[in-house]
N, C-alpha and C positions, 0 to 999 in steps of 0.2 A: 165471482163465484163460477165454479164449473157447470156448465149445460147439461142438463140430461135432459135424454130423450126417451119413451115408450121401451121396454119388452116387451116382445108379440111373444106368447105362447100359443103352439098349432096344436091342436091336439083333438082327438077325438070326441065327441059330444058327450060322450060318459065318462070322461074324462075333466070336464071344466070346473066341476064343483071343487076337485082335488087341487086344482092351482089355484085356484083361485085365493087358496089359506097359505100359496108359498111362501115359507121365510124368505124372504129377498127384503129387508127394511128400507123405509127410505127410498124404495120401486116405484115406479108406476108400471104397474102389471096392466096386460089386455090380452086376455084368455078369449082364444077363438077355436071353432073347428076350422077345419082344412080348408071349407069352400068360403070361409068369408077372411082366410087371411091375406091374399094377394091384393086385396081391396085396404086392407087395416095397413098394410106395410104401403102401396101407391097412396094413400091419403095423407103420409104424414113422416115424419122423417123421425126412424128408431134405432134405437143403440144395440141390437140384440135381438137375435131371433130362437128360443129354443123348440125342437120340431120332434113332437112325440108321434109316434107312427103304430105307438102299440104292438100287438102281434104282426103285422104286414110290413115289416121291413122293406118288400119290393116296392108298396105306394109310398113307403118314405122316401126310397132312394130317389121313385119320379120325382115329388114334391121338391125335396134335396136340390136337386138337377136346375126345375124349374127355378127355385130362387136364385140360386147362385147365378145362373144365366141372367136374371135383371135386374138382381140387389146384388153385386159382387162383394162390395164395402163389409156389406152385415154380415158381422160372426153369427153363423148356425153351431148351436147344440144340437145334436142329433140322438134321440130318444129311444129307447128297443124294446120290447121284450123277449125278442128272439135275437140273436148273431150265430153268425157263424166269423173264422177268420177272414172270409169273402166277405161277409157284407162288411163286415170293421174297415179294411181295408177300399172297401168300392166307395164307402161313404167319404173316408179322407180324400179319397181323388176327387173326389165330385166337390169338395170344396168345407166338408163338418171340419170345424174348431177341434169340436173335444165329441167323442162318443159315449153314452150310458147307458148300461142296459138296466131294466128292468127285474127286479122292486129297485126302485131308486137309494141310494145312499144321499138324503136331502143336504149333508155336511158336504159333502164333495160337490154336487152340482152349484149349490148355491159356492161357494169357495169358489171352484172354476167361474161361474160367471161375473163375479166382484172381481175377480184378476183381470178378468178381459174388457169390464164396463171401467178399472181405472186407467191398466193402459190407454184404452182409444179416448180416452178423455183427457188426459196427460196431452197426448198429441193433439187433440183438436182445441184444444186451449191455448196450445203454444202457436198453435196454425193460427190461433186469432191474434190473438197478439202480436203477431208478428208480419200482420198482414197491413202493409198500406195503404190507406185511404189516398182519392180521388184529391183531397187537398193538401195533401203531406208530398205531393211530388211537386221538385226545381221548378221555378218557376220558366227556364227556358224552355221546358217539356220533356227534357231528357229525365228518364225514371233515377233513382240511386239505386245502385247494383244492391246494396244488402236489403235497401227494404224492399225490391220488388222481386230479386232473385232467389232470397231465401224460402219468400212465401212456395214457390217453384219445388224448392227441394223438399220444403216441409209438406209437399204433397205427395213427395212419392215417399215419405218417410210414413207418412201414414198410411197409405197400400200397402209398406212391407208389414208395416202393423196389424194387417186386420187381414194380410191373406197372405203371411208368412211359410204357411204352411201347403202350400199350393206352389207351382212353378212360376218363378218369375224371373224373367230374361233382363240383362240389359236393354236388350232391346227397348222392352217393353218401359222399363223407367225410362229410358230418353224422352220416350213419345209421352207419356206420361206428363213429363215435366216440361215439353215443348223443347227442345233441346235437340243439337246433334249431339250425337253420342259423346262425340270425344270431349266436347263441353261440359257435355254433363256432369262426365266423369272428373272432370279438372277440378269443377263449381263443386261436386260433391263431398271430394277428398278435402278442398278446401275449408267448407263449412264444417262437415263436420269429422276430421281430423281421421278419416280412411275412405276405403272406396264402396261402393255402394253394393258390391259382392259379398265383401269383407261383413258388411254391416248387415244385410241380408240374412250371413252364418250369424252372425252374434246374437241380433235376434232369435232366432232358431235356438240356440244353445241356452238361451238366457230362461227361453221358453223351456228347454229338454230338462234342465236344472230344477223346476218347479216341479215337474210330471215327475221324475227321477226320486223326488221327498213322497213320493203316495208307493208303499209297499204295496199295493195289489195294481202295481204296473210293472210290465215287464221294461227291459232296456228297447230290445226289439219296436216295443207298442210304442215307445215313448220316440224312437225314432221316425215313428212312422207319422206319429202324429205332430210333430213338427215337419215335415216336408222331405224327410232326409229316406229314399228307397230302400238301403243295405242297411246293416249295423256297419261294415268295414269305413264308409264314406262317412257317416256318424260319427263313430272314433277317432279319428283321424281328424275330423273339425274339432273334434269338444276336445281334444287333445290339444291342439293349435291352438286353441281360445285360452282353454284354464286350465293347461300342463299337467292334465291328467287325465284319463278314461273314464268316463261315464261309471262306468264298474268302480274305479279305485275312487270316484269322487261319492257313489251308491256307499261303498264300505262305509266312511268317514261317518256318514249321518244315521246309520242304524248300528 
């Protein structure tokens, strides 16, 4: 059976009655305000964080900032009742999944977060799995490359999963995975069958393709919130990927 862990919801005091009745089935919800959630997420290890900020969009963005700085892993929902195209924008850099403003569309939020709670699950399932025990290595002490290396890769497969959307360097996977680069690179194309750049866009795309199905998003919003700055660079991948534009693949489904 797949592990689940905790949803924190942040949200304002007059606010907690209202989540506390969230459709999320099959949850374990933990409604908090602001000052007692940095405490609820270091106590305890959770799948999800969604961050209502109400009207002050600027104390979300702080909040926003601060999580992402010490829980990097956790997908943030970022909550509004006010935006503008700045704050939409300042929130995906700072590190928000998906944005909502306010009155909530309970369909769409709960939907985005059962996509985001199967993915990182999907992956942290196979991370187990695939991980070798202390008694499953040679007995002359040397590790086996696929069970100890894979575990390796399947961790930086899971960073691309849950901060896809965010800049992530090569760089940054080598280190990640303990690795020089050019290892990494080799070990990655080899497991799983391209390079870890490559895999990075696909994610992305795989992602822009779900966003793309919601008629009250734009192509633009839907690039943005997959990680991708212009529509031009956007195009140009999701082209590369599924042989067609974001646009002519939008046509097809409405």
């Amino acid at each position: 059976m797949i592990r689940k862990f905790p949803i924190i919801i942040a949200c304002a005091p007059e606010d907690v009655s209202y989540y506390r009745n969230f459709p999320l089935p099959s949850e374990e919800l933990q409604v908090v305000h602001y000052g007692q959630a940095f405490c609820s997420v270091l106590l305890q290890e959770i799948d999800l964080i969604i961050l209502d900020c109400g009207f002050d969009p600027r104390l979300g963005l702080r909040l926003l900032e601060d999580f992402k700085a010490r829980f990097s892993s956790v997908p943030i929902l970022f909550v509004t009742g006010q935006s503008s195209e700045e704050i939409i924008l300042r929130a995906f850099k700072l590190g928000a999944r998906d944005f909502f403003q306010k009155p909530l569309s309970v369909f769409n939020v709960s939907r985005t977060t059962m996509e985001l709670l199967k993915a990182k699950r999907e992956v942290r399932e196979h991370l187990r799995v695939t991980t070798v025990s202390e008694s499953e290595q040679p007995a002359n002490g040397t590790l086996c490359q696929v069970g100890v290396l894979q575990p390796a890769i399947m961790k930086v497969v899971c960073h691309i999963e849950s901060n896809y959307h965010m800049a992530i360097s090569l760089d940054q996977m080598a280190t990640l995975a303990s690795m020089s680069k050019y290892h990494f690179v080799r070990l990655f194309r080899r497991e799983a069958g391209m390079s870890p750049v490559r895999y990075l866009k696909f994610v992305r795309i795989q992602r822009a393709k779900e966003l793309l199905k919601r008629a009250d998003l734009s192509i633009l919003s839907a690039a943005h919130r997959v990680g991708f700055q212009d529509v031009s660079n956007f195009n140009k991948n999701f082209k590369n990927i599924e042989g067609c534009t974001p646009s002519q693949f939008r046509a097809m489904l409405f």
